[in-house]
N, C-alpha and C positions, 0 to 999 in steps of 0.2 A: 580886142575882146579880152584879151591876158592880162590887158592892166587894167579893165572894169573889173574881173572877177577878183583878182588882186585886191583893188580898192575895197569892195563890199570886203573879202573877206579881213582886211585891216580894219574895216569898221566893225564889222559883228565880235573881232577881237579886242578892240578895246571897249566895247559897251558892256562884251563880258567882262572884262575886267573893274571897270569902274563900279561895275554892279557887285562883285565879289568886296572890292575895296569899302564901298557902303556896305555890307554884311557884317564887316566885321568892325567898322565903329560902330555896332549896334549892338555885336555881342555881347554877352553879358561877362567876357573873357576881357574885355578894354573896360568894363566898369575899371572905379578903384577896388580892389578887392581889401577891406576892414573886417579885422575880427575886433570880436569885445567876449569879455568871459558869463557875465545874464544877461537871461533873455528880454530883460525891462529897457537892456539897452538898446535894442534892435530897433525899438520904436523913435529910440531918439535922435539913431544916427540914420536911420532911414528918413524922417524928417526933414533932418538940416540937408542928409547928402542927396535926397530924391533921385532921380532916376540915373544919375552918377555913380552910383554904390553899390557896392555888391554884399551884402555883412553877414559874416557866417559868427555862432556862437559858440562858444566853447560850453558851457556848461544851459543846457536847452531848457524849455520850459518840464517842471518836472523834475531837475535834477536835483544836487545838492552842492553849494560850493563849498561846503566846509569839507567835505570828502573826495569830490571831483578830479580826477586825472585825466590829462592827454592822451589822445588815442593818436596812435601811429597815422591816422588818417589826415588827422588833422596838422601832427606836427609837418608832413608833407606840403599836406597845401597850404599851408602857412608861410612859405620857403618865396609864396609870390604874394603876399600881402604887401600893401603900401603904408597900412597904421594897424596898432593895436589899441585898443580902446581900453585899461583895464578900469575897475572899478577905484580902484588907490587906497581905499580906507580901513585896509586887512583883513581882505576875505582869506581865509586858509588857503585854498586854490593859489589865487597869488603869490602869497606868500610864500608858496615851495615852489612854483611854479615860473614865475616873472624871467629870473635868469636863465633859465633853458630857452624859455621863449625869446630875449635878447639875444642870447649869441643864434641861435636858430638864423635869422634874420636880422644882420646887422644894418643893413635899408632902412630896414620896416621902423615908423616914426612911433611912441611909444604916448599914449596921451593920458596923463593919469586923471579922471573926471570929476576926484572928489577935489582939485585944485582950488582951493578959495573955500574949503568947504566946513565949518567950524563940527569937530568930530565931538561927539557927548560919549560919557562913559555907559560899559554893561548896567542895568539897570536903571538910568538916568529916566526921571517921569514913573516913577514907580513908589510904591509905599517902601522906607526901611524894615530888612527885616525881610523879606520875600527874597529866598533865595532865587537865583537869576542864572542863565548858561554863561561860561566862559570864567575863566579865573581873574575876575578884573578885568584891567584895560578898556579899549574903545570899542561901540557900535559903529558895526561894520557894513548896517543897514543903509546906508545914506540915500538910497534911490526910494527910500517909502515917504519921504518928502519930497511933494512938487517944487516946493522954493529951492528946496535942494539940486531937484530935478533943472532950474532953470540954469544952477550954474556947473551943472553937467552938458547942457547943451553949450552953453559956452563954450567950453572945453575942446568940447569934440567942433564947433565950427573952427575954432582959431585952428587945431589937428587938421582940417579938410584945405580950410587954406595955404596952410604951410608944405602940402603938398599940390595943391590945383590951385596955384595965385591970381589963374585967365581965368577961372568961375567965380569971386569972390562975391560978386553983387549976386550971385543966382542963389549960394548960400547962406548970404546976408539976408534976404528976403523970404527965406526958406527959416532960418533960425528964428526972426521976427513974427512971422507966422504963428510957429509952432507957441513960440514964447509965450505968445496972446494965448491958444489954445490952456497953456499951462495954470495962468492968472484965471482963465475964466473958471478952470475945476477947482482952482484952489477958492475960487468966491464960493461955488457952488456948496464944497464940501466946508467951509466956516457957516454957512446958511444951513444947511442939514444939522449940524451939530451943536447950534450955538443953543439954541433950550435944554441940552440935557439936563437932566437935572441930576442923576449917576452917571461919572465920567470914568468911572472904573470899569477896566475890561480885561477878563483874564485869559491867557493866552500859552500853551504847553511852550514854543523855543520863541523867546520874546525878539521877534523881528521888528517889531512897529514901535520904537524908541521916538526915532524921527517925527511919523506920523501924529503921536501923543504928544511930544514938545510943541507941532506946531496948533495942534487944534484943541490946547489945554486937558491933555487926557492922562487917564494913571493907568499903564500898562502893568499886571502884574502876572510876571513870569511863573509857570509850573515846575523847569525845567531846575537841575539842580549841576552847577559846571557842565552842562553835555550832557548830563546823565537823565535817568528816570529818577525821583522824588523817592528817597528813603520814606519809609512811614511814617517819622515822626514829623519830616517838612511836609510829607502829605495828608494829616491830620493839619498841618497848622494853615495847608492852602485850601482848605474844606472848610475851618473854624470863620476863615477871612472871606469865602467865599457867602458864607453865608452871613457875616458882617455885612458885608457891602449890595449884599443884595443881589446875587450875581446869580443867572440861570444859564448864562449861555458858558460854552468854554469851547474856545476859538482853535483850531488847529492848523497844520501846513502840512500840504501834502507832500510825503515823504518822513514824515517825522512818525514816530510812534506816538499813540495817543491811546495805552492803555490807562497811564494815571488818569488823563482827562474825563474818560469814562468812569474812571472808579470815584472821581469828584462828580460826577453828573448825576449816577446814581444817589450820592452820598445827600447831592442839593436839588434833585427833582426837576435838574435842566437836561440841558442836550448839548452837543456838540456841533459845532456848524465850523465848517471851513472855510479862511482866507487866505487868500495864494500869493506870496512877494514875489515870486518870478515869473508871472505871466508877462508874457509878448505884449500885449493890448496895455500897455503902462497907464494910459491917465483914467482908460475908462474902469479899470482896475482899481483904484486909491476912491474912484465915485461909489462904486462896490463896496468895498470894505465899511466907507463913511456909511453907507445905509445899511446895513450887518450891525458893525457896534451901536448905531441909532437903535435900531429897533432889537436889539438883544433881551 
């Protein structure tokens, strides 16, 4: 009778065990745990890395990366990430930021996603003459382009493999997917925009360089290096505004948009809002294409 009860209870002890040991490959604590610094990226590593991945943001939807800092919270849990995702193309963020985050975590695999990625300068796709943010140098936008966006996914699948080489067909099939997904809004949005017949759109902090290279458009910036628009650049982007025929003037949340306003009034349009870091990435760039369409 001592060694039935025995038995039973050796077995109720390992079904609870096995039971616990399935719990926790299911945690969300054995995903990979992947940071990336926007939130546009969240949509592409959760993509390729599906239900494998765990991806926390450093700067959220909303935020800003030209100003963006680390919070104690994250530099922590960051100490068990497997990769970091960053964007590569000089967002400020990065830029002060990158080396804290390497020695943080010498593991942690480091995946730069603008790799392959041909960078355009401040102002590129725009009329000369329209002052622009930044003192020179390159557009650091590179995720407002889907083609762009396709070899961002690249990036980050080869990153997922070089640490999970026993998944590779799962996120071979997962990146292929997605890929498709990318082709189909990039057709979508050249079929939305291909009749305009004013391809001009103007914009307070010019984010959308990318976006207007690829679907023949002239972005023209309000902002003046970073700043608000002295009066005499904002007389000249009100003279230009009303050249081109322009009613709408496009903003980003977080940014100030008193010049915008005072151009709106000046040209009897409005201001409408387009957002470069939202989560929802492709259906986002579909958005935008029908905003500058019907502006």
């Amino acid at each position: 009778m001592k060694k039935y009860l025995l038995f039973i209870l050796l077995t109720f002890l390992l079904t609870l065990s096995l039971g616990c040991a399935n719990e926790k490959t299911t945690d969300s604590d054995e995903k990979i745990i992947v940071y990336a610094t926007i939130s546009p990226q969240k949509e592409m590593i959760e993509a390729v890395g599906g239900e494998k991945v765990k991806v926390n943001i450093i700067v959220p939807e909303g935020g800003d990366p030209h100003v963006a800092d680390l919070k104690p919270s994250q530099l922590a849990d960051m100490s068990k990430a497997k990769i970091y995702v960053m964007v590569g193309s000089g967002i400020e963020f990065e830029v002060k930021s990158m080396g804290k985050i390497k020695d943080l975590n010498k593991n942690m695999i480091v995946v730069d996603s603008s790799k392959g990625i041909e960078l355009i300068e401040i102002g590129a796709h725009q009329d000369e003459g329209v002052h622009v943010d930044e003192e020179g140098g390159n557009d650091p936008h590179i995720w407002t382009s889907l083609r762009n966006g396709k070899i961002m996914v690249q990036n980050i699948y080869e990153g997922l493999i070089a640490v999970d080489p026993n998944n590779k067909e799962y996120y071979l099939k997962n990146r292929e997917d997605y890929i498709e997904k990318l082709d189909e809004a990039d057709n979508y949005i050249i079929n939305e925009l291909k009749d305009m017949d004013n391809r001009s759109f103007m914009i307070f902090h010019p984010s959308w360089g990318y976006f207007a290279k690829d679907y023949n458009l002239n972005q023209i910036a309000i902002e003046v290096e970073g700043k608000e628009p002295t009066l005499q650049s904002l007389a000249h982007t009100i003279e230009e505004a009303k050249e081109e025929n322009i009613k709408v003037i496009f903003v980003s949340p977080g940014f100030s948009s008193k010049a915008a306003e005072i151009i709106t009034k000046e040209i009897g349009g409005k201001t409408e809002v387009i957002d470069p870091l939202t989560e929802n990435y492709i259906e986002n760039l579909k958005i935008t294409a029908n905003k500058i369409k019907n502006q």
